[in-house]
C-alpha positions in Angstrom: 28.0 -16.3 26.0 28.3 -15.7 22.2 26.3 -16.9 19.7 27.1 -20.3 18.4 26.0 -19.5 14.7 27.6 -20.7 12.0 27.6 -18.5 8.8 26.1 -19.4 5.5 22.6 -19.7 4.0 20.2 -21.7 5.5 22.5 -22.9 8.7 21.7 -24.0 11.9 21.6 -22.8 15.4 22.8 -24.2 18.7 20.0 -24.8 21.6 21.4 -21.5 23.5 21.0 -19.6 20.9 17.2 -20.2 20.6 17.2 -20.2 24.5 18.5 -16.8 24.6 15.9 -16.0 22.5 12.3 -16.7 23.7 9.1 -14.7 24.2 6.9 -15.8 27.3 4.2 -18.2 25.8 0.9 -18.2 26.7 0.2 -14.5 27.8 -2.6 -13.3 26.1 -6.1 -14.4 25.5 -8.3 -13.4 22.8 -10.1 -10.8 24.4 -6.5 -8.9 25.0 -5.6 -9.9 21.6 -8.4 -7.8 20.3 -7.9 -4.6 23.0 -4.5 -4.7 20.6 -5.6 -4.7 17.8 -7.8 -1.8 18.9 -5.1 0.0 20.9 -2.9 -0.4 18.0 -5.3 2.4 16.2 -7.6 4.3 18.8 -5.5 7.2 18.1 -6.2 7.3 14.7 -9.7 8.3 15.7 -8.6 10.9 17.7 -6.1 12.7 15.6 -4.4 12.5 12.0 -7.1 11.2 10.0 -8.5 15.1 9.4 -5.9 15.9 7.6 -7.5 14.2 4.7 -10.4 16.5 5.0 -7.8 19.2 3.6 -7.2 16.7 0.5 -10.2 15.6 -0.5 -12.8 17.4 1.6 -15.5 15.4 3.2 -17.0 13.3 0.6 -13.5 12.5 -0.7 -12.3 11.6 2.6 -15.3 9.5 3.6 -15.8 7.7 -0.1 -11.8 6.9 1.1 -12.7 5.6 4.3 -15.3 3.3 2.9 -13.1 1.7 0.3 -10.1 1.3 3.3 -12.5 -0.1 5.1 -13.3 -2.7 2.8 -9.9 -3.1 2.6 -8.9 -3.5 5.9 -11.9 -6.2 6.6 -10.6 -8.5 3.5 -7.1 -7.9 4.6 -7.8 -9.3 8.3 -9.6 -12.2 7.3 -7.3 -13.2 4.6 -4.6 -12.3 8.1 -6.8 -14.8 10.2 -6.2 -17.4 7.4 -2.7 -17.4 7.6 -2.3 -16.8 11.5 -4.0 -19.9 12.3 -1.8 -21.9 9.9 1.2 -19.9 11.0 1.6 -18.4 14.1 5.0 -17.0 14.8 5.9 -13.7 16.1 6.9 -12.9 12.5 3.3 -12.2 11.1 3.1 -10.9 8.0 6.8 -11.7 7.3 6.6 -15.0 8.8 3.7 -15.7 5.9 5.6 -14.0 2.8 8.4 -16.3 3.8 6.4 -19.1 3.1 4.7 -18.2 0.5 7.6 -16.4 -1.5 11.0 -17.2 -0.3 13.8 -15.0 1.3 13.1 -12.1 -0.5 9.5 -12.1 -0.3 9.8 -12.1 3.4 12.4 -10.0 3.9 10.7 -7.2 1.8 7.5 -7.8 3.8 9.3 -7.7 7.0 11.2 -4.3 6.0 7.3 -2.5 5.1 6.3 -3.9 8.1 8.9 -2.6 10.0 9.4 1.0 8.2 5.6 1.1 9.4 5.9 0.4 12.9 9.6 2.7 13.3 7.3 5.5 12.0 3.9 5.5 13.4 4.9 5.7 16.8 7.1 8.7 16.2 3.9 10.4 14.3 1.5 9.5 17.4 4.6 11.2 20.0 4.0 14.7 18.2 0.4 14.9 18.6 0.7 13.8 22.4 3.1 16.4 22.5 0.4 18.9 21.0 -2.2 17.4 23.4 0.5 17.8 26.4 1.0 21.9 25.1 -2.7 22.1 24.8 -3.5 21.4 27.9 -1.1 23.2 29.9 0.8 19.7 31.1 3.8 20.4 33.4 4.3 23.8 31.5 5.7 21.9 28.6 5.8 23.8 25.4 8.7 22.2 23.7 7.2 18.7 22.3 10.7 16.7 22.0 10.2 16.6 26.0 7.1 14.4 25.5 8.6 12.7 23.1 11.6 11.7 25.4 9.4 10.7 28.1 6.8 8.7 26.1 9.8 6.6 24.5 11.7 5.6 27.7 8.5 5.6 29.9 7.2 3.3 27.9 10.0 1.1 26.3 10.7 0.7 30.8 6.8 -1.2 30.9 7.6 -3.2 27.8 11.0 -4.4 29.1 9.3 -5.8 32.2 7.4 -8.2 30.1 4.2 -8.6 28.0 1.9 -9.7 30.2 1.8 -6.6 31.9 2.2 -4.7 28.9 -1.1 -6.2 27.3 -2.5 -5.6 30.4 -1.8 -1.6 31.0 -3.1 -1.7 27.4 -6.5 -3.1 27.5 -7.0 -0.7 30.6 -6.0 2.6 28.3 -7.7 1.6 25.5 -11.1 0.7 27.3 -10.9 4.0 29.1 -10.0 5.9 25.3 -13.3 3.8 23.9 -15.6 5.6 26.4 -13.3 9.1 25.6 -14.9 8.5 22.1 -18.5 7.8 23.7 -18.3 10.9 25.8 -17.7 12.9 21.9 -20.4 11.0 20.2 -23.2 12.1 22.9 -21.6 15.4 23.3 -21.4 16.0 19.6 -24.7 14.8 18.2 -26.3 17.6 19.5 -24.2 19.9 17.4 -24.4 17.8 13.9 -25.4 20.0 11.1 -24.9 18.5 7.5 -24.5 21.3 5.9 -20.8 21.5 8.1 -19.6 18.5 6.4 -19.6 19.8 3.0 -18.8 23.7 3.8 -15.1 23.1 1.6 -15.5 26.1 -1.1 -15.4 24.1 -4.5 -12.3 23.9 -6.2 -11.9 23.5 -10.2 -10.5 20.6 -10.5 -12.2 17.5 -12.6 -15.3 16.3 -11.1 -15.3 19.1 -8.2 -18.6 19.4 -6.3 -19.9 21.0 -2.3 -19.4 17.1 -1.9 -16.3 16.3 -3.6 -14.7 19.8 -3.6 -11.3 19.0 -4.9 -12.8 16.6 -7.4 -12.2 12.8 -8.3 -8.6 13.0 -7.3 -9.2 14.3 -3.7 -11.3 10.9 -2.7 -7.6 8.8 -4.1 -5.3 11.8 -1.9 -7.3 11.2 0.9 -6.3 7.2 1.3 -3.8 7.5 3.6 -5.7 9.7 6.1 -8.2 7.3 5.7 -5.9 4.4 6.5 -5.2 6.3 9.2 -8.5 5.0 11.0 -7.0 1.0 10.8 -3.7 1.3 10.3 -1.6 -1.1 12.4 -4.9 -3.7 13.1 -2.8 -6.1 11.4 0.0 -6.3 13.7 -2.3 -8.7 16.3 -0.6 -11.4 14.6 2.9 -10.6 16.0 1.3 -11.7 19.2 1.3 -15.4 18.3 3.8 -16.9 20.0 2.9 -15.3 23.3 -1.2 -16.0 23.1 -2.9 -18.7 24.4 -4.3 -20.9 21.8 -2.8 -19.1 19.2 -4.7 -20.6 16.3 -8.2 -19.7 17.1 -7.1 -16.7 19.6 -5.5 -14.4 16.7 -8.0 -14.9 13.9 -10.5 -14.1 17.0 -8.6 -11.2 18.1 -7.6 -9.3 15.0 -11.4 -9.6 13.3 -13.5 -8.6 16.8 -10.7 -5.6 16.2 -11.5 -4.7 13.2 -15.5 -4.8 13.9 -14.9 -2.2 16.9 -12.6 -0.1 15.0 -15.0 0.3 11.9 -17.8 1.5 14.2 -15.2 3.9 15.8 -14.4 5.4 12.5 -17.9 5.9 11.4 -18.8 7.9 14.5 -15.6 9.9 14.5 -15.8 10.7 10.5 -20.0 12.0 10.8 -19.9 14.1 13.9 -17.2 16.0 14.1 -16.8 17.6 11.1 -20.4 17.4 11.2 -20.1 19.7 14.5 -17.9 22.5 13.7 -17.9 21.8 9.7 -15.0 20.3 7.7 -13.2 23.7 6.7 -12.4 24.5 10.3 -11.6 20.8 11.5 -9.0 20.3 8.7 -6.5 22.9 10.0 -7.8 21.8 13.9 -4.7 20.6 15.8 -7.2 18.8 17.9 -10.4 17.5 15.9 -12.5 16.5 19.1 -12.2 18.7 21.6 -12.4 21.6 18.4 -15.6 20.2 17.2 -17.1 20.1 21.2 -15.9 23.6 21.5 -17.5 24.5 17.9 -21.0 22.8 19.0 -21.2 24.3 22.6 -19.7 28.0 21.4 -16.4 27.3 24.0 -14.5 25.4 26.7 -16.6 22.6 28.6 -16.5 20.1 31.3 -17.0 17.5 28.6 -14.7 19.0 26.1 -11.6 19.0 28.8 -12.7 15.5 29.7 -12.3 14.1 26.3 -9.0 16.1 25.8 -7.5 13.9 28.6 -9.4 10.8 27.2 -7.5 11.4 24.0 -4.3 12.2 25.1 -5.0 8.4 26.6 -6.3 7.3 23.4 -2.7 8.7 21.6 -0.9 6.7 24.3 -2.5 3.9 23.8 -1.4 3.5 20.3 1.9 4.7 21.0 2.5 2.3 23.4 1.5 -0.8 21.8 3.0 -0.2 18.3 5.9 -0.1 20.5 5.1 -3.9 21.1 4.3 -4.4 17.5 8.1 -2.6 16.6 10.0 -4.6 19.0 7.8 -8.2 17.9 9.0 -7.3 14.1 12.7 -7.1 15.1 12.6 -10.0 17.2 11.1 -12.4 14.3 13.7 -10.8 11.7 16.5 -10.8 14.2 16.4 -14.2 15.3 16.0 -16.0 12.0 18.8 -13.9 10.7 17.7 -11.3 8.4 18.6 -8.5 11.2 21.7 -8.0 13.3 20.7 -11.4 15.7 22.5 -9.2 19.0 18.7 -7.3 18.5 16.7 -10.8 19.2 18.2 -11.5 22.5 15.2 -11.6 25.7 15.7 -10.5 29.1 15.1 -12.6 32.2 11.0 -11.3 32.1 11.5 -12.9 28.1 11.4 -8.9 27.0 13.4 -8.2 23.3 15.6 -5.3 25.0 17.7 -4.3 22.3 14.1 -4.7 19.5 12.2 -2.5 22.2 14.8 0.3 22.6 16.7 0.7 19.0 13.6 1.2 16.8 12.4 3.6 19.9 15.8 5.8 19.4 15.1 5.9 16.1 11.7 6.6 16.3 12.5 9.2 18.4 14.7 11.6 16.1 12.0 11.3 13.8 9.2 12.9 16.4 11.9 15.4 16.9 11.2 16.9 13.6 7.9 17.6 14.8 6.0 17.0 11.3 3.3 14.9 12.4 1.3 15.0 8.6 4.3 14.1 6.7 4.7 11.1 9.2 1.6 9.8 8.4 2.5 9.4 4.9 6.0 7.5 5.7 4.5 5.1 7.6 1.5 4.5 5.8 3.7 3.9 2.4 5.3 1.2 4.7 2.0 0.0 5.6 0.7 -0.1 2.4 3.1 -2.2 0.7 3.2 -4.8 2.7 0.1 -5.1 2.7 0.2 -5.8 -0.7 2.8 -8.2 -0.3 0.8 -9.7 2.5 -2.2 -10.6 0.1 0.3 -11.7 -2.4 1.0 -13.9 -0.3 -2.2 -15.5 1.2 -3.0 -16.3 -3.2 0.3 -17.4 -3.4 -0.2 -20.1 -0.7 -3.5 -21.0 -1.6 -2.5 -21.8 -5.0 1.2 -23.9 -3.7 -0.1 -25.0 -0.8 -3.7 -25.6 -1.0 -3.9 -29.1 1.5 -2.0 -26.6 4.1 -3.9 -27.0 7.8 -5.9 -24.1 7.6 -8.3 -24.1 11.2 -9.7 -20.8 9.7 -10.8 -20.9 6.1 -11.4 -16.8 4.4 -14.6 -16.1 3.4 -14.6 -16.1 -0.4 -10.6 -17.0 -0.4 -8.6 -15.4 -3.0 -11.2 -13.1 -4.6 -11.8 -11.6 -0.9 -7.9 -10.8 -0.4 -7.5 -10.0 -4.5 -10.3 -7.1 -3.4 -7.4 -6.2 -0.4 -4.5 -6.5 -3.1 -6.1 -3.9 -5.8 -6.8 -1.3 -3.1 -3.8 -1.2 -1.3 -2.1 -1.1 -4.5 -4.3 2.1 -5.1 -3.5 3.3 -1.9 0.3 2.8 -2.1 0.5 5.1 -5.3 -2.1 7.9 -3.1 0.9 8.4 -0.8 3.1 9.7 -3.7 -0.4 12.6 -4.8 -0.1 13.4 -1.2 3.5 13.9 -0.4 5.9 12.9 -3.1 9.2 13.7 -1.3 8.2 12.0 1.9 6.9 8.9 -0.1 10.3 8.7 -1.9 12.3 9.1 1.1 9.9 5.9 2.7 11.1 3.8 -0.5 14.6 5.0 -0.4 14.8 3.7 3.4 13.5 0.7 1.9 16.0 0.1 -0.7 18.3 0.1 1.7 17.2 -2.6 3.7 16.4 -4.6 0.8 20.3 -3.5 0.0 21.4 -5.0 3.5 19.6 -7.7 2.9 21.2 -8.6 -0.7 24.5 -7.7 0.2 25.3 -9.5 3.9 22.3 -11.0 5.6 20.8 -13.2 3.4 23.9 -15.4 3.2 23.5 -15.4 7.2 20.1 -17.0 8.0 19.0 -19.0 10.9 17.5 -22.5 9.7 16.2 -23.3 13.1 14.3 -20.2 13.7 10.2 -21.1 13.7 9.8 -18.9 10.8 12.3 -21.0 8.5 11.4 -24.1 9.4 7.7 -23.4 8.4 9.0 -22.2 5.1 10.9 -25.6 5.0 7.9 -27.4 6.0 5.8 -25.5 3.5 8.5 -26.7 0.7 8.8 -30.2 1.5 4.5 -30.5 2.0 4.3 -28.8 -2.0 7.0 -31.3 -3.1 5.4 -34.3 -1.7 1.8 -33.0 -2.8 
């Protein structure tokens, strides 16, 4: 049946097309909600964040990793904030909507989707590298893995999120004790003279700590980032948790608290074990720094070379949740093609699970996992700063707002957020100016799309506008 839609801004939607339309409430408890948020960045741990060590050596990468961690922990509870007041499957868009209009949303949306389209497609080539290392199926051309991981995975997702979140929490609870197994196998290796064996370069500020200077500690951001980056997405899960409005706030900042240990174990030991020089070329960090401790191969090395490959999976597989919940939000209220919002029977998005996936896909076919890293994190970046735009910009408008979690501190914790991801949106241009570039020239175009044909075809009766329209009418009245 097609669509009864009318065109125009702001318009209305018959019941069926809502009905077509719907994500299967009440899914998802907290404690899921938080194996997310931590399956949405396990792999960071175990690959991608040591190419930073090649930018800024190990000082610079872990003076980096202590500011994005601040930045991440403001971030999520100014995120908690707005989840509990909003909770739609939009998330970050669904709260630059409110708090700055079409365009605000949109633009948030778009970051937050450039993100999600990208990160998968950057975890696909090191599970391919994982697959060749290990000998998998005598695989040695990665865009098989790639191939499989997408329609392996897209199949789960299409047969509904319970099961999804479920597969999840098991993969990323069995990739937690993977990084266990490394901490007790490499603490018996940890030398600190390894982490600062990075010959000394000349530039300003250079030091056996900082060895490529000042500047090294601001290139290393997004490698750092690479530690957190898609925590935020738990949000997306709104509509489909149980008690949304003290599950998500719950979720995303138990998520955050795991994920910062995580990092801090992951960033000591293993360069610590084999020293940062060798671990910043390493196409495998952990198992390299277990081989590096214990002078070769082990049982314990092998073991947490499976564990990881896991640990990559388990990202991959739920930013593929966090892709296809994106598309859904944007689709439905209009600012996407709507034929991408429509659910199957088991209330799956098919067309937002397999699209971004296809396209996700040519990009892991290229194979360059580092330069990635950098697209999606200048996605991630900027909406974050968008996203903590927004949190001030609604606690200034719409300060009598039901709020069921307050952020500790309020706008000067999120302002903290705002100035480093700022920071960290300009280190993705000293890491890789032409990849950063071509990340804001997909985004011009669909801010382009946007200006030219979609904003003049919204959906006034998706959740996500009529909380902007309840916003506006509650700041009128007040």
């Amino acid at each position: 049946m097609a669509d009864r839609v009318e065109s125009g801004p702001g318009t209305g939607a018959g019941s069926d097309y809502l009905a077509a339309r719907q994500l299967k409430a009440g899914s998802a408890s907290w404690v899921l909600l938080a194996g997310l948020g931590v399956a949405y960045v396990i792999s960071g741990d175990y690959a991608g964040w040591h190419f930073g060590l090649a930018q800024g050596g190990w000082g610079g990468l872990a003076i980096a990793a202590v500011l994005m961690a601040v930045m991440y922990a403001c971030m999520v509870l100014g995120l908690a904030e707005m989840s509990s007041a909003l909770p739609a499957a939009g998330g970050g868009y669904t709260f630059a909507r409110v708090a700055m209009g079409p365009w605000g949303g949109f633009a948030t949306g778009a970051a937050i989707l450039l993100e999600y389209a990208v990160a998968p497609a950057a975890i696909a080539t090191f599970i391919g590298g994982y697959v060749e290392s290990l000998g998998l199926f005598g695989i040695t051309d990665g865009w098989w893995v790639y191939l499989a991981c997408y329609v392996l995975f897209i199949g789960i997702h299409l047969l509904g999120v319970g099961e999804a979140l479920k597969v999840t929490f098991v993969i990323t609870a069995i990739a937690l004790a993977g990084l266990l197994l490394f901490a007790l196998g490499a603490v018996g290796s940890f030398d600190t003279a390894n982490l600062t064996d990075i010959p000394v370069g000349d530039a300003a500020g250079a030091s056996p700590f900082l060895p490529f200077g000042v500047v090294g500690v601001w290139a290393s951001f997004p490698f750092a980032i690479w530690f957190f980056l898609a925590v935020e997405g738990v949000p997306l899960a709104a509509e489909e948790a149980r008690d949304p409005v003290r599950a998500v706030p719950r979720g995303i900042i138990v998520a955050m608290g795991v994920l910062a240990v995580s990092a801090a174990a992951v960033l000591f030991l293993a360069p610590g074990a084999q020293g940062s020089l060798g671990l910043s070329t390493s196409d495998n960090p952990l198992v390299s720094a277990l081989e590096a401790g214990s002078g070769g191969s082990t049982w314990l090395s092998t073991t947490v070379n499976y564990i990881g490959l896991l640990g990559l999976i388990a990202s991959f597989f739920s930013i593929i949740y966090a892709y296809s919940r994106q598309t859904f939000a944007l689709s439905r209220a209009g600012y996407l093609p709507r034929v991408l919002s429509r659910t199957n029977g088991r209330k799956a998005p098919t067309l937002a699970l397999i699209v971004p996936g296809a396209i996700g896909f040519v990009l892991a076919a290229t194979g360059n996992g580092d330069i990635l890293i950098n697209l999606a994190v200048f996605g991630a970046t900027l909406s974050y700063v968008l996203m903590m735009v927004a949190h001030q910009v609604l606690r200034v408008r719409n300060p009598d707002m039901t709020r069921p979690y307050r952020t500790p501190g309020g706008r000067i914790t999120t302002g903290v957020a705002l100035v480093l991801a700022l920071a960290a949106v300009v280190a993705t241009f000293l890491v890789d100016v032409v990849a950063a570039l071509c990340a804001l020239g997909a985004f011009a175009l669909f801010m382009a799309y946007f200006g030219f044909y979609s904003r003049h075809h919204l959906v006034a009766s998706a959740p996500d506008e009529e909380f902007a329209a309840l916003a506006k009418a509650e700041e009128e009245l007040g």
